[in-house]
NUTITOR-501909 format. One record per residue: residue number from 0; residue in one letter; x, y, z of N, C-alpha, C, O, CB in turn. Coordinates in steps of 0.001 Angstrom, whole numbers. Glycine has a CB too. Example, Ala and Ser with C-alpha at 12.3 -4.5 7.8 and 13.67 -1.06 7.14 Angstrom:
# residues 2
{resi 0 resn A n.u 13190 n.v -5690 n.w 7800 ca.u 12300 ca.v -4500 ca.w 7800 c.u 13200 c.v -3300 c.w 7800 o.u 14236 o.v -3319 o.w 8465 cb.u 11308 cb.v -4473 cb.w 9046}
{resi 1 resn S n.u 12850 n.v -2250 n.w 7080 ca.u 13670 ca.v -1060 ca.w 7140 c.u 12900 c.v 30 c.w 7870 o.u 13409 o.v 1138 o.w 8039 cb.u 14084 cb.v -598 cb.w 5725}
# end
This chain:
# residues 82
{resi 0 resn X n.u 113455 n.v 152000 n.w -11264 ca.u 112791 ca.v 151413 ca.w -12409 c.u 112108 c.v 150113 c.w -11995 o.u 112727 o.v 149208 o.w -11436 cb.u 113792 cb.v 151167 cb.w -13553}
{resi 1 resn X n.u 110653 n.v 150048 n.w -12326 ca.u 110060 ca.v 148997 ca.w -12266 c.u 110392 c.v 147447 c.w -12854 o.u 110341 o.v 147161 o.w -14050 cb.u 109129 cb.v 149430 cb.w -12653}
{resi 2 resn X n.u 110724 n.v 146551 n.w -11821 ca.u 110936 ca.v 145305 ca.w -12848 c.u 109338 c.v 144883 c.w -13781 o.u 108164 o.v 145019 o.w -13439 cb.u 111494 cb.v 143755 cb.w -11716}
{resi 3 resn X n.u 109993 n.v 144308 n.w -15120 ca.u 108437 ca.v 143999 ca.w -15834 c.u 108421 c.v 142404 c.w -15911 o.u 109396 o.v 141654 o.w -15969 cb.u 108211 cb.v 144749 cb.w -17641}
{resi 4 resn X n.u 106954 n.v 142054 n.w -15893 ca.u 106776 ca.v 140890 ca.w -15715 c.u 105966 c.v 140652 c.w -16951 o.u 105044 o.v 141391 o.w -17297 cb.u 106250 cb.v 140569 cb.w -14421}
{resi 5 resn X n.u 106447 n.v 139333 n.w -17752 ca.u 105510 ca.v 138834 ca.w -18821 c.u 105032 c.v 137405 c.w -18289 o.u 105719 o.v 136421 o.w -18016 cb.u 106282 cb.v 138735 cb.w -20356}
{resi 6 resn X n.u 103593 n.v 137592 n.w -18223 ca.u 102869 ca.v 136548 ca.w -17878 c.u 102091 c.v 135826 c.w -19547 o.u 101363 o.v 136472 o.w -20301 cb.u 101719 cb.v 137205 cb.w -16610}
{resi 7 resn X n.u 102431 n.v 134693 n.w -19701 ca.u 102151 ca.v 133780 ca.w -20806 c.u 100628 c.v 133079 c.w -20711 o.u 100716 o.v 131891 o.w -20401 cb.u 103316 cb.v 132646 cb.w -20789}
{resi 8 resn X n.u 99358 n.v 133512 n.w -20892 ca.u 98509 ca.v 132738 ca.w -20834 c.u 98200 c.v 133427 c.w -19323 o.u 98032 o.v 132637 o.w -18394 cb.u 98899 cb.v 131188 cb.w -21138}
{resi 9 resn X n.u 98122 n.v 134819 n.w -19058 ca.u 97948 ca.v 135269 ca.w -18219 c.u 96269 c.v 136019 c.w -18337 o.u 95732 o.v 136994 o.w -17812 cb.u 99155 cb.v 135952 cb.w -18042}
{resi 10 resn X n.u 96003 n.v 135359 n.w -18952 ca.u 94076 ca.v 135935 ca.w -19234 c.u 93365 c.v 134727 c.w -18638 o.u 92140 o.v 134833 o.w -18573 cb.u 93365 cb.v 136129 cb.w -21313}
{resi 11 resn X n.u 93965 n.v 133485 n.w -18147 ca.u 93370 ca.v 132278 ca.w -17708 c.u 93328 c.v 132229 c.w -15925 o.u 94107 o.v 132918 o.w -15267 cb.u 94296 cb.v 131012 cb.w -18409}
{resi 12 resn X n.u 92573 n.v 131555 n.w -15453 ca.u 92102 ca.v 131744 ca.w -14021 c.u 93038 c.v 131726 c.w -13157 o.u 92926 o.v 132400 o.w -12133 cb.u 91218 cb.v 130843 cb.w -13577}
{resi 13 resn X n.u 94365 n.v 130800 n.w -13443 ca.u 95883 ca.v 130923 ca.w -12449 c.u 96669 c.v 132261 c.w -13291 o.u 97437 o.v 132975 o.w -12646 cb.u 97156 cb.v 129070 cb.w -12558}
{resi 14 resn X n.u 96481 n.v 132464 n.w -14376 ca.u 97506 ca.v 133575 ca.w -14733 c.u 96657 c.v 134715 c.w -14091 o.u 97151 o.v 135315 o.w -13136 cb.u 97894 cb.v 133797 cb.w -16512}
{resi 15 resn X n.u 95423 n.v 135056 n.w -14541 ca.u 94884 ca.v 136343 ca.w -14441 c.u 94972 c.v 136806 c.w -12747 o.u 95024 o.v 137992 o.w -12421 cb.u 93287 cb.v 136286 cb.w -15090}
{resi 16 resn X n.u 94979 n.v 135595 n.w -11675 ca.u 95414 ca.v 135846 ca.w -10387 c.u 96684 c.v 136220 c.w -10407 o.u 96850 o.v 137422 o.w -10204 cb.u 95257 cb.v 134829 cb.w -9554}
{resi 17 resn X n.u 97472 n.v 135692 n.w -10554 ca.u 99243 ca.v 135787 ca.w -10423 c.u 98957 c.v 137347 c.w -11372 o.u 98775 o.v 138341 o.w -10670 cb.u 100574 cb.v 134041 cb.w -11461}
{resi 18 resn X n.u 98934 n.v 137469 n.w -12324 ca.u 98800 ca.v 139071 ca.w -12709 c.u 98317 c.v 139875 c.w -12158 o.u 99099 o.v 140825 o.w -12175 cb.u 98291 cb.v 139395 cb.w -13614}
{resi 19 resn X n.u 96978 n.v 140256 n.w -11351 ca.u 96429 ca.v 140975 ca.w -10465 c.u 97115 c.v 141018 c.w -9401 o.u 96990 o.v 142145 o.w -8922 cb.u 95323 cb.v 140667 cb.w -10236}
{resi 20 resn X n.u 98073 n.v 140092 n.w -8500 ca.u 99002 ca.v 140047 ca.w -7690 c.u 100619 c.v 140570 c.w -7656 o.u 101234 o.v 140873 o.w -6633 cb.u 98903 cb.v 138996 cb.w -7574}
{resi 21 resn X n.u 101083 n.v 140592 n.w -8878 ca.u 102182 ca.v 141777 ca.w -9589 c.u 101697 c.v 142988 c.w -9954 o.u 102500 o.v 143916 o.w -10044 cb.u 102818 cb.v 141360 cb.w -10906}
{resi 22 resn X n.u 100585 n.v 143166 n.w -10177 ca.u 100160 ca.v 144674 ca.w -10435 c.u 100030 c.v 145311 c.w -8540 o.u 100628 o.v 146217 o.w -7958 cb.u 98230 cb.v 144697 cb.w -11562}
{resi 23 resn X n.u 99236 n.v 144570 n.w -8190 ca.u 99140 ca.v 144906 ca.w -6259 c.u 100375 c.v 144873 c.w -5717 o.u 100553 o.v 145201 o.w -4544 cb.u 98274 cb.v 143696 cb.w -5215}
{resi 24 resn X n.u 101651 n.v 144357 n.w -6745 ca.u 102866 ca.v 144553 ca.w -5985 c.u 103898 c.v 145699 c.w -6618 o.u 105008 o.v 145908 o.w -6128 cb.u 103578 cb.v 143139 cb.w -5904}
{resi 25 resn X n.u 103419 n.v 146353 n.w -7681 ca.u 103826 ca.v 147416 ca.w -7530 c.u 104892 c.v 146748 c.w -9241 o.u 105594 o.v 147556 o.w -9849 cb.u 104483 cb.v 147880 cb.w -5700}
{resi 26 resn X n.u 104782 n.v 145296 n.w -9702 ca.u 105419 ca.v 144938 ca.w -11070 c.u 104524 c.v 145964 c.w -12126 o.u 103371 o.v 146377 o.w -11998 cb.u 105227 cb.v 143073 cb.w -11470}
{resi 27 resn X n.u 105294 n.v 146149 n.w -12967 ca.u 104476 ca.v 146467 ca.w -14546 c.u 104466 c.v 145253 c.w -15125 o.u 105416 o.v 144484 o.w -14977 cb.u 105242 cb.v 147571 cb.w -15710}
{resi 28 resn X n.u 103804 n.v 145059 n.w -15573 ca.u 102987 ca.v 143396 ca.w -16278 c.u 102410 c.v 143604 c.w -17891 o.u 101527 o.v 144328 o.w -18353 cb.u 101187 cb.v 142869 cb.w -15148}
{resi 29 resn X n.u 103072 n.v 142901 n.w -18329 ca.u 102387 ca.v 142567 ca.w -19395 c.u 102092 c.v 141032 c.w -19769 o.u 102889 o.v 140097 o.w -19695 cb.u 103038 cb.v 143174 cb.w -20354}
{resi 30 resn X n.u 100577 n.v 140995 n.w -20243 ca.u 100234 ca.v 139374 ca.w -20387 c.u 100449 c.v 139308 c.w -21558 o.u 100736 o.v 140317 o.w -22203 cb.u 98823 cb.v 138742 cb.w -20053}
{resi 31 resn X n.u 100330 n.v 137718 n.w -22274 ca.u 100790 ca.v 137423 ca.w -23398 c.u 99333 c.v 136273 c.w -23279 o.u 99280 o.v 135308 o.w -22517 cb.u 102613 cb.v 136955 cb.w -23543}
{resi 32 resn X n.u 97944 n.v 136830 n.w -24520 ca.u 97400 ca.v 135826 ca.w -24167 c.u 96379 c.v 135645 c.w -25649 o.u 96736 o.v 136376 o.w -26573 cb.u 96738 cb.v 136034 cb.w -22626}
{resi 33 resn X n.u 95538 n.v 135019 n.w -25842 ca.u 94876 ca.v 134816 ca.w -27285 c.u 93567 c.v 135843 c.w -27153 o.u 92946 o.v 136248 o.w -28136 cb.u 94360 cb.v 132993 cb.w -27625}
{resi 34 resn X n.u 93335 n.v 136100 n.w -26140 ca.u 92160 ca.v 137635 ca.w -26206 c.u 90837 c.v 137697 c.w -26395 o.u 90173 o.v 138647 o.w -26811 cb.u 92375 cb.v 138551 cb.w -27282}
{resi 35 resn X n.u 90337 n.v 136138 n.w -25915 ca.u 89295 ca.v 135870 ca.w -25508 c.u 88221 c.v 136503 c.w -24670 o.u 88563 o.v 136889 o.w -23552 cb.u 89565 cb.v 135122 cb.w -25178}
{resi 36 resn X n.u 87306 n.v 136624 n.w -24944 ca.u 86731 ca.v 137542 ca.w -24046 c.u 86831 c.v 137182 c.w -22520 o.u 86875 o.v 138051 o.w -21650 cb.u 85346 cb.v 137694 cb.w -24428}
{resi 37 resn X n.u 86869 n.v 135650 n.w -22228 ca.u 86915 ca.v 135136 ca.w -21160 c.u 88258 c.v 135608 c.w -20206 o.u 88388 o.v 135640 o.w -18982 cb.u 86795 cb.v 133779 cb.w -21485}
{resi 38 resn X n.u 89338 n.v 136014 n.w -21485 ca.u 90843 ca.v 136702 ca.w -20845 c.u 90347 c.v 137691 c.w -20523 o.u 90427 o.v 137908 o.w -19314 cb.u 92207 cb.v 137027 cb.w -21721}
{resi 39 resn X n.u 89874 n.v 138378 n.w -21070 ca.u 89502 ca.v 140190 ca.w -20610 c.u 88646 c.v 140126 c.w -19643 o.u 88867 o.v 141031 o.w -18838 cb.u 88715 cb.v 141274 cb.w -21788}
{resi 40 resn X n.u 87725 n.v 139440 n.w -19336 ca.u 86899 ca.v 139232 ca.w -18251 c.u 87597 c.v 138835 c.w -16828 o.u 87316 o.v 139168 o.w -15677 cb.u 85976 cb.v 138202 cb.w -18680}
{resi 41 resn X n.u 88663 n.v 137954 n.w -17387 ca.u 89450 ca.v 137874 ca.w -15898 c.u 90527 c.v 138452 c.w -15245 o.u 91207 o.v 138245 o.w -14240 cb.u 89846 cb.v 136881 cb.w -15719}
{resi 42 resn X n.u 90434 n.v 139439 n.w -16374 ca.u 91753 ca.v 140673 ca.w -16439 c.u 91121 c.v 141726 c.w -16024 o.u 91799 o.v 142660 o.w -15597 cb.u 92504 cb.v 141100 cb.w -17965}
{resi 43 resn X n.u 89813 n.v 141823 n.w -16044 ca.u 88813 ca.v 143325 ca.w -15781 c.u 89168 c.v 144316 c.w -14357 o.u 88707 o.v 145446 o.w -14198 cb.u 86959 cb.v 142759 cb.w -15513}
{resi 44 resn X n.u 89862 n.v 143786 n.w -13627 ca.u 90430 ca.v 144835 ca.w -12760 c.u 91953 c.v 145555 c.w -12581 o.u 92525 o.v 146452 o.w -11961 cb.u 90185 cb.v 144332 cb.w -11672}
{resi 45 resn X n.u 92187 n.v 144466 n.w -13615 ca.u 93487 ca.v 145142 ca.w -13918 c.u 93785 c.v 145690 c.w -15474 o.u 94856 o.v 146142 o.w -15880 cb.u 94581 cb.v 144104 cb.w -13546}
{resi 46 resn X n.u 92798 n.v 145558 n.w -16077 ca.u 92993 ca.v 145407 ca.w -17828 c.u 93808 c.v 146658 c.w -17717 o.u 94972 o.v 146374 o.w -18000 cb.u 91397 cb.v 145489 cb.w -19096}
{resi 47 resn X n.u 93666 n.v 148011 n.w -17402 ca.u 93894 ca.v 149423 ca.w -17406 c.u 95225 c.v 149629 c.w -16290 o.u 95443 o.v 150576 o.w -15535 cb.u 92385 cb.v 150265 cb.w -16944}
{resi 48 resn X n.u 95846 n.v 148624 n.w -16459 ca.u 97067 ca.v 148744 ca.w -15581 c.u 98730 c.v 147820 c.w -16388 o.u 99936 o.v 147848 o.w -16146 cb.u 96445 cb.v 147885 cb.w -13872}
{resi 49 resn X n.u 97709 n.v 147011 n.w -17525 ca.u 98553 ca.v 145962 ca.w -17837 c.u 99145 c.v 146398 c.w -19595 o.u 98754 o.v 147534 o.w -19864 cb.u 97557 cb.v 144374 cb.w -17641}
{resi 50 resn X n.u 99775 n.v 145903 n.w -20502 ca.u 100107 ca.v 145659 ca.w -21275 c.u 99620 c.v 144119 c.w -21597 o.u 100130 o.v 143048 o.w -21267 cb.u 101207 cb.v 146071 cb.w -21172}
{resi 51 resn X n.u 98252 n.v 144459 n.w -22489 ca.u 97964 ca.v 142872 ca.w -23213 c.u 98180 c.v 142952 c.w -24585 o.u 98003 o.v 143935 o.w -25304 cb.u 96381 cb.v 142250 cb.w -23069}
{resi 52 resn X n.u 98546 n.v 141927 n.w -24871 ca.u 99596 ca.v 141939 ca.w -25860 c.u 98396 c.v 139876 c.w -26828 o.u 98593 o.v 138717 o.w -26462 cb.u 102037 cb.v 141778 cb.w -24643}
{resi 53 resn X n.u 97734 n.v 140189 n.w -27562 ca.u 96606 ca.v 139243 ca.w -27929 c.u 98101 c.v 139039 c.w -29438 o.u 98735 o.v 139766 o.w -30203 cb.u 94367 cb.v 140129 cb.w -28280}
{resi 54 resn X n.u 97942 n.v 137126 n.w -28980 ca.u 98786 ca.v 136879 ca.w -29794 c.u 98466 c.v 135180 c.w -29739 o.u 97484 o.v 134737 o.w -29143 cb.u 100251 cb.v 137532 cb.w -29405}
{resi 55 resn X n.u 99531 n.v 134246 n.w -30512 ca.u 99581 ca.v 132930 ca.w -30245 c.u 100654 c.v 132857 c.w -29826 o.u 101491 o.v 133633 o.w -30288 cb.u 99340 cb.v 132066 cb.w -31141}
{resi 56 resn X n.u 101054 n.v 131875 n.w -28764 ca.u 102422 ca.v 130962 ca.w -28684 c.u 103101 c.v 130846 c.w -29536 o.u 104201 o.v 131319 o.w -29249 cb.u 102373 cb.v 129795 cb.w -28448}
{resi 57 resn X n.u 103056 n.v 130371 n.w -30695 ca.u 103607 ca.v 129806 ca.w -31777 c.u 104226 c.v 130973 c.w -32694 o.u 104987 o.v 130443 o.w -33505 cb.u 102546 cb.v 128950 cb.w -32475}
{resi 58 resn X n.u 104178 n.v 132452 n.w -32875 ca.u 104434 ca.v 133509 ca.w -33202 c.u 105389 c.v 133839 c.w -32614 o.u 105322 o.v 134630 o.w -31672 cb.u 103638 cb.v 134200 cb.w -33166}
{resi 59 resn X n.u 106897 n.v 133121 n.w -33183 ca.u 108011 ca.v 133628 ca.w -32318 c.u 108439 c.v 135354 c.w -32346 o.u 109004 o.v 136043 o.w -31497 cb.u 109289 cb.v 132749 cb.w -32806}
{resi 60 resn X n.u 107823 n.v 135736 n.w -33902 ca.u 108604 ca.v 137210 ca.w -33976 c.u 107913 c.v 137918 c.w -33234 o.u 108564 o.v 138844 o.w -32750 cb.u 108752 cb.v 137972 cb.w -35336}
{resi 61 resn X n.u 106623 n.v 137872 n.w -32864 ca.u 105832 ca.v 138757 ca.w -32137 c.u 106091 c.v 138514 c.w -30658 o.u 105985 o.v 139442 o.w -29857 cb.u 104377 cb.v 138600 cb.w -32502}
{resi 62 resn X n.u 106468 n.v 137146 n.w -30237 ca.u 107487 ca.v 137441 ca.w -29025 c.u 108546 c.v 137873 c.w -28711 o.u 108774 o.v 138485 o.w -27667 cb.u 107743 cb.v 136814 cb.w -28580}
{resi 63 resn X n.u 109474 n.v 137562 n.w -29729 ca.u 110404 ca.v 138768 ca.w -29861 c.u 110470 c.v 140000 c.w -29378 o.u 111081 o.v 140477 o.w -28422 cb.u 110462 cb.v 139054 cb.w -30819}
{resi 64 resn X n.u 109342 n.v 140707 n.w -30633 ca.u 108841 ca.v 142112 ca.w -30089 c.u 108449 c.v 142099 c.w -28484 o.u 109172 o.v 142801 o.w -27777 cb.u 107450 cb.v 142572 cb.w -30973}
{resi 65 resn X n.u 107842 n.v 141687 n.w -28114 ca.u 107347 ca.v 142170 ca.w -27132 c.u 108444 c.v 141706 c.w -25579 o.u 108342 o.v 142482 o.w -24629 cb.u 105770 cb.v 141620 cb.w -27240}
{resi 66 resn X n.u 109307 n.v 140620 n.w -25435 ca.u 110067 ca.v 140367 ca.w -24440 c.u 111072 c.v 140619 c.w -24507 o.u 111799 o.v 140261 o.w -25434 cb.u 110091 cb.v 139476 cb.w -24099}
{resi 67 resn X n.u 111509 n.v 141480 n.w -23316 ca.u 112982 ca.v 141729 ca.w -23373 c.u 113809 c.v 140623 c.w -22589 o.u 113360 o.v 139599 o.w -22074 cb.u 113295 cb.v 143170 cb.w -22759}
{resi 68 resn X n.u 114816 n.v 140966 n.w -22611 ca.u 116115 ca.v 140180 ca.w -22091 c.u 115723 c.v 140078 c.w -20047 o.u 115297 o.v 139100 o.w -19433 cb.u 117970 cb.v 141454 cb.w -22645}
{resi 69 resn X n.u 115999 n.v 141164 n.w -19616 ca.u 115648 ca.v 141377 ca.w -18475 c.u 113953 c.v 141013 c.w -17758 o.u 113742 o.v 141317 o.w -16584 cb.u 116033 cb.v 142676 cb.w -18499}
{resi 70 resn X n.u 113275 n.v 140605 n.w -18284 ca.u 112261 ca.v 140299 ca.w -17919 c.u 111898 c.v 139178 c.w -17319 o.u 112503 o.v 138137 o.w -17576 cb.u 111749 cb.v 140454 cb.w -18634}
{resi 71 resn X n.u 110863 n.v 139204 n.w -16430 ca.u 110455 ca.v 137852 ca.w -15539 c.u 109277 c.v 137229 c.w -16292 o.u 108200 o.v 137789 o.w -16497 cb.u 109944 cb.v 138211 cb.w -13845}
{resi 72 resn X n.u 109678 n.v 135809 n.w -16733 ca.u 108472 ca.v 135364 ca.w -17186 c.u 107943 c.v 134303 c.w -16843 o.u 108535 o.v 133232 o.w -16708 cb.u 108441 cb.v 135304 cb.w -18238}
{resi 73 resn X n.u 106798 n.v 134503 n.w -16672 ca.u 105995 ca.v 132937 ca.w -15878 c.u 105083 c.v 132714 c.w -16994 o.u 104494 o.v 133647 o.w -17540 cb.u 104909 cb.v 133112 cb.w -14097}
{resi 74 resn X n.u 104944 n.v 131391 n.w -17373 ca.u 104297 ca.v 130610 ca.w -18481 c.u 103345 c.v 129417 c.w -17545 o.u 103635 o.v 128462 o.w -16824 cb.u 105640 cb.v 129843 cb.w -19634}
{resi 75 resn X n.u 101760 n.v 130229 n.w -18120 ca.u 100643 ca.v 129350 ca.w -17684 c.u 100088 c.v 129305 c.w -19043 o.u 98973 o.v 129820 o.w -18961 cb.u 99601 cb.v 129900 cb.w -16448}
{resi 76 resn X n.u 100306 n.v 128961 n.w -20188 ca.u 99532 ca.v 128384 ca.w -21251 c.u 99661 c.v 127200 c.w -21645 o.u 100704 o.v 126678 o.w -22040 cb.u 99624 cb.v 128955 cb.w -22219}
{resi 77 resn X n.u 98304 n.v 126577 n.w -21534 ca.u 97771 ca.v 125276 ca.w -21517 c.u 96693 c.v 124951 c.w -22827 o.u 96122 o.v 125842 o.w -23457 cb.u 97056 cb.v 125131 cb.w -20083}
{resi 78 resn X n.u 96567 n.v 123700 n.w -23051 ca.u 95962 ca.v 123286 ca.w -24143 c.u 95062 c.v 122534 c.w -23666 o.u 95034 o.v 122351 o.w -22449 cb.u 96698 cb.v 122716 cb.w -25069}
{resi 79 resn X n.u 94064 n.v 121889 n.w -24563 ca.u 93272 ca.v 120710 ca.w -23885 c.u 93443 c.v 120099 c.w -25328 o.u 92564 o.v 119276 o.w -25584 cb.u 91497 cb.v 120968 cb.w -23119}
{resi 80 resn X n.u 94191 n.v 120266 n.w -26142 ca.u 94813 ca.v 119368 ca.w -27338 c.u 95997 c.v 119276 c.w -27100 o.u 96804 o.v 120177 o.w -26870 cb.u 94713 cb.v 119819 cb.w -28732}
{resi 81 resn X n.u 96253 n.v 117373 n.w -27180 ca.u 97714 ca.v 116678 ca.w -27068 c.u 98661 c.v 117070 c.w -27679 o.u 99749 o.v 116506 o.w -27559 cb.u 97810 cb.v 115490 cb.w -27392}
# end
């Protein structure tokens, strides 16, 4: 069984690398990201490999849903508001 990886803000230029790099390693990945076109654009070689999951941070139940217990998660979501 594949370990799964939830990448947080994984549609942005350090996540969408680190995601394309768990998919080339053989992780199932799912990003967690707001679904910008600019995310899908930097997801475009992997979009059809991943679980994107277009949401906010702040939406605890919908993280809920989507993270399990066992999962690896790396958090790259950033603001440019304080």
């Amino acid at each position: 069984m594949k370990k799964r990886c939830v990448v947080f803000g994984g549609g942005g230029f350090i996540g969408s690398h680190l995601t394309e790099a768990l998919v080339n390693t053989n992780y199932e990945v799912a990003v967690f990201a707001r679904g910008s076109n600019k995310d899908i654009s930097n997801l475009s070689k992997v979009i059809d490999k991943i679980t994107f999951i277009k949401g906010d941070i702040q939406n605890i139940s919908l993280i809920k849903k989507f993270v399990k217990r066992d999962d690896i998660i790396f958090d790259f979501i950033s603001s440019s508001l304080p």
